[in-house]
C-alpha positions as CSV (number, residue, x, y, z in Angstrom):
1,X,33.4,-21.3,9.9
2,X,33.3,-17.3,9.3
3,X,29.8,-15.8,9.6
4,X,28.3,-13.8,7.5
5,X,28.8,-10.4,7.9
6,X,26.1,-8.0,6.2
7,X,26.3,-4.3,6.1
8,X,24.1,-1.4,3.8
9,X,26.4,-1.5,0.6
10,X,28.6,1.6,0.1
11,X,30.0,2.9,-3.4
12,X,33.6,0.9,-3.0
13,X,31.6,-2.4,-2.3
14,X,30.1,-1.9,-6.4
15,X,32.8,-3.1,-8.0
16,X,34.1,-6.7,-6.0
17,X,30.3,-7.6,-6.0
18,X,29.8,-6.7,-9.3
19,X,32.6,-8.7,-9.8
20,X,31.4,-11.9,-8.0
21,X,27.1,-11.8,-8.5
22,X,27.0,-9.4,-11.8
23,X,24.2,-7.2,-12.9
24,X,25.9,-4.3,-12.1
25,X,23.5,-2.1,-13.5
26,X,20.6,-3.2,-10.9
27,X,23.7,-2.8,-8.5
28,X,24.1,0.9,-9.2
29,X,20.3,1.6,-9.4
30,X,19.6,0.5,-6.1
31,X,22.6,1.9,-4.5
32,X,21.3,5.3,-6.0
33,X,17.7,4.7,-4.8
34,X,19.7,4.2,-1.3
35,X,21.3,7.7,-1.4
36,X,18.0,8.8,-2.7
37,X,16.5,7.6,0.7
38,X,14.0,5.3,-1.4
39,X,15.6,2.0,0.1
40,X,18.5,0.5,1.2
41,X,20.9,-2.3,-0.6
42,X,22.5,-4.8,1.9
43,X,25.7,-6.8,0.8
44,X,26.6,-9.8,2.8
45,X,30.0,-10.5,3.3
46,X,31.5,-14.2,4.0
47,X,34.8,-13.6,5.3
48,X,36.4,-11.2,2.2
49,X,34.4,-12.3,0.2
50,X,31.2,-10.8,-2.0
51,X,28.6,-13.3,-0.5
52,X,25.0,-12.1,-1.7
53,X,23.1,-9.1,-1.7
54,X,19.0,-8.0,-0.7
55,X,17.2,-4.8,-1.6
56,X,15.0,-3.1,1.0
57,X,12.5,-1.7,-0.9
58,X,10.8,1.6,0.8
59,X,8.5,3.2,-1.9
60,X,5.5,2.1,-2.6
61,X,4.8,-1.2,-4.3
62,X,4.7,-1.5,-7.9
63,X,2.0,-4.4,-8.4
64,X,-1.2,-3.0,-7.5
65,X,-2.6,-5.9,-5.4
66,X,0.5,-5.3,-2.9
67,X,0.0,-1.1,-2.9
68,X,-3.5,-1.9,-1.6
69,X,-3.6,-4.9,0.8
70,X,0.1,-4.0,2.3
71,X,0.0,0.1,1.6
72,X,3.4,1.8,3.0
73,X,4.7,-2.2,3.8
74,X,8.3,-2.4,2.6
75,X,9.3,-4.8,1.2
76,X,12.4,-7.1,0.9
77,X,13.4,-7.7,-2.9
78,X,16.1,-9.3,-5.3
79,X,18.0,-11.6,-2.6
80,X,20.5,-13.4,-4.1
81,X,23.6,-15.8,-2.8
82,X,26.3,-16.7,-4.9
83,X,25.7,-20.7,-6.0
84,X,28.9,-21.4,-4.6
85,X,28.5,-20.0,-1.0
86,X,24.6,-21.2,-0.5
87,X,23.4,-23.1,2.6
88,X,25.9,-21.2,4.6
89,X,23.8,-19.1,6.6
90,X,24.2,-15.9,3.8
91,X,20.3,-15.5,2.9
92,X,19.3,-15.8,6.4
93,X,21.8,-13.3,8.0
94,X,20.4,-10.9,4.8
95,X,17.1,-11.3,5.4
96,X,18.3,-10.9,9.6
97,X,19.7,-7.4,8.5
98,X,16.8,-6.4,7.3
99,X,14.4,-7.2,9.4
100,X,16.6,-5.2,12.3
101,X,16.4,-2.7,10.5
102,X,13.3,-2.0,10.0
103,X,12.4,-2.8,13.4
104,X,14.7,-0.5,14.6
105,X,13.2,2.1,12.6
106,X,9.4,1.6,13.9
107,X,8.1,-0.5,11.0
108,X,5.7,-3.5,12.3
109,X,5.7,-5.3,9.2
110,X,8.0,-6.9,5.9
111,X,6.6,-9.1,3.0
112,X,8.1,-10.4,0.0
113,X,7.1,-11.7,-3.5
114,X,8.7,-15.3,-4.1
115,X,8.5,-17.0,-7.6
116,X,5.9,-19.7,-7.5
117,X,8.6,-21.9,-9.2
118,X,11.5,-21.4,-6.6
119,X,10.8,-23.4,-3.5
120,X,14.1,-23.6,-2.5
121,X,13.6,-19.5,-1.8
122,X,10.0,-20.4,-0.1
123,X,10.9,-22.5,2.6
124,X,13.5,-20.3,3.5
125,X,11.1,-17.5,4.2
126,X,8.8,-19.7,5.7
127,X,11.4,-21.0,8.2
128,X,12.2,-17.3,9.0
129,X,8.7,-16.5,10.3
130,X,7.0,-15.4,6.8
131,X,3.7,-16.2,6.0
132,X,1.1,-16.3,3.3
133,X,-0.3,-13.0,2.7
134,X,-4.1,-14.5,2.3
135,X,-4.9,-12.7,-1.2
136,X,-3.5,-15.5,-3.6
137,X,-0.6,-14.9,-6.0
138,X,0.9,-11.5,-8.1
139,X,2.5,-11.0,-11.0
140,X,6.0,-9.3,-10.6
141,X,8.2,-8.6,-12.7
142,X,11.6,-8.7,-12.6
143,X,14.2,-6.9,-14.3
144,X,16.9,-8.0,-16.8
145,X,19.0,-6.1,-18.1
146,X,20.5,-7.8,-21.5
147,X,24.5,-7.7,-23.2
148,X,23.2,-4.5,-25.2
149,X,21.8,-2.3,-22.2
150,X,18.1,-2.9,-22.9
151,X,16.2,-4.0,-19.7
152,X,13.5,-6.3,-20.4
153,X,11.1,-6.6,-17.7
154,X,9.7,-10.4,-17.1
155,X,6.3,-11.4,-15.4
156,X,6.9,-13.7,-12.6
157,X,3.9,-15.6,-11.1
158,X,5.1,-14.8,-7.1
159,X,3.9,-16.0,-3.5
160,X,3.6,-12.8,-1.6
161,X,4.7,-13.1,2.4
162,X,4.7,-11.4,5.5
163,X,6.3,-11.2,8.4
164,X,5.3,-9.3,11.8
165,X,8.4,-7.8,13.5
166,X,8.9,-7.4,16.8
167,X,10.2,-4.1,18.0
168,X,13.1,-3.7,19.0
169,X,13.9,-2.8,22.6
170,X,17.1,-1.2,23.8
171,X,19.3,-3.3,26.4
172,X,19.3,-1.5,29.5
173,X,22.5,1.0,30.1
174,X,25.1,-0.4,32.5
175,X,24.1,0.9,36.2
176,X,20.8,1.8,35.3
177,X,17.5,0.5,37.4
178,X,15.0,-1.5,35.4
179,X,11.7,1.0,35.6
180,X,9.5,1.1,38.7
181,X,12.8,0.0,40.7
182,X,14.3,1.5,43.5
183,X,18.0,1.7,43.9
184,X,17.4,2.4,47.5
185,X,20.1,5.7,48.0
């Protein structure tokens, strides 16, 4: 079986997974909020084909609970698998992507909002190390944007988790000593 492969989108990836998830305007936004250095959009790939996508969200939270328990946290947002290529490893290797990099830029933490009605999306997070937050639920809202253009923003009632990332440690160099030991020359 391929793996996934995920990757921050680029401009040519806009139209095949626009093609295959839709919402091509929240597409576009976030890719310009990437080039805006304000987050980063991942696309998975499953083989050649448009497998799912996650947001990495660095501004600052937009529900006010979040921008004051978790201030300058960023968060992971709008993950989404197409139905047809679920339980294939696609959310996880996503969620993977993201967490590396953000470890490999120096950030110690992630957390999430996850509708209160989507368990499915829950015990995935939970299995990949996220936790309850400890301040109860948020209301989110998510963004729709309807046949006509209008967006229509939704409250959600959402789980907020976090996860505690390990830093990443380069591998040593070929040839080189571990520290503190000798070589002996």
């Amino acid at each position: 079986m391929t793996e996934p492969h995920v990757r921050p989108a680029r401009l040519a990836d806009l139209l095949p997974f626009t093609a295959a998830i839709g919402d091509g305007d929240f597409l576009v936004d976030r890719l310009m909020r990437q080039r805006n250095g304000l987050g980063v959009l991942f696309f998975a790939w499953l083989g050649t084909r448009p497998a799912g996508d996650v947001y990495l969200w660095l501004e600052e939270a937009e529900e006010r609970p979040i921008r004051r328990h978790l201030p300058g946290v960023a968060l992971l947002t709008h993950l989404q698998v197409r139905p047809d290529l679920r339980n294939l490893g696609v959310g996880a290797a996503l969620v993977a992507a993201v967490e590396q990099y953000l470890a490999e830029c120096g950030r110690e933490r992630v957390a999430l909002g996850v509708r209160t009605d989507n368990p499915a999306a829950a015990r995935l997070y939970r299995r990949l190390g996220y936790r309850d937050w400890g301040h109860g639920e948020v209301i989110c809202y998510a963004r729709a944007t309807l046949p006509d253009g209008r967006v229509l923003e939704e409250p959600e009632d959402c789980y907020v988790l976090v996860k505690d990332l390990t830093p990443v440690t380069p591998a040593p160099r070929s040839g080189s000593s571990p520290i503190g030991v000798s070589r002996g020359w």
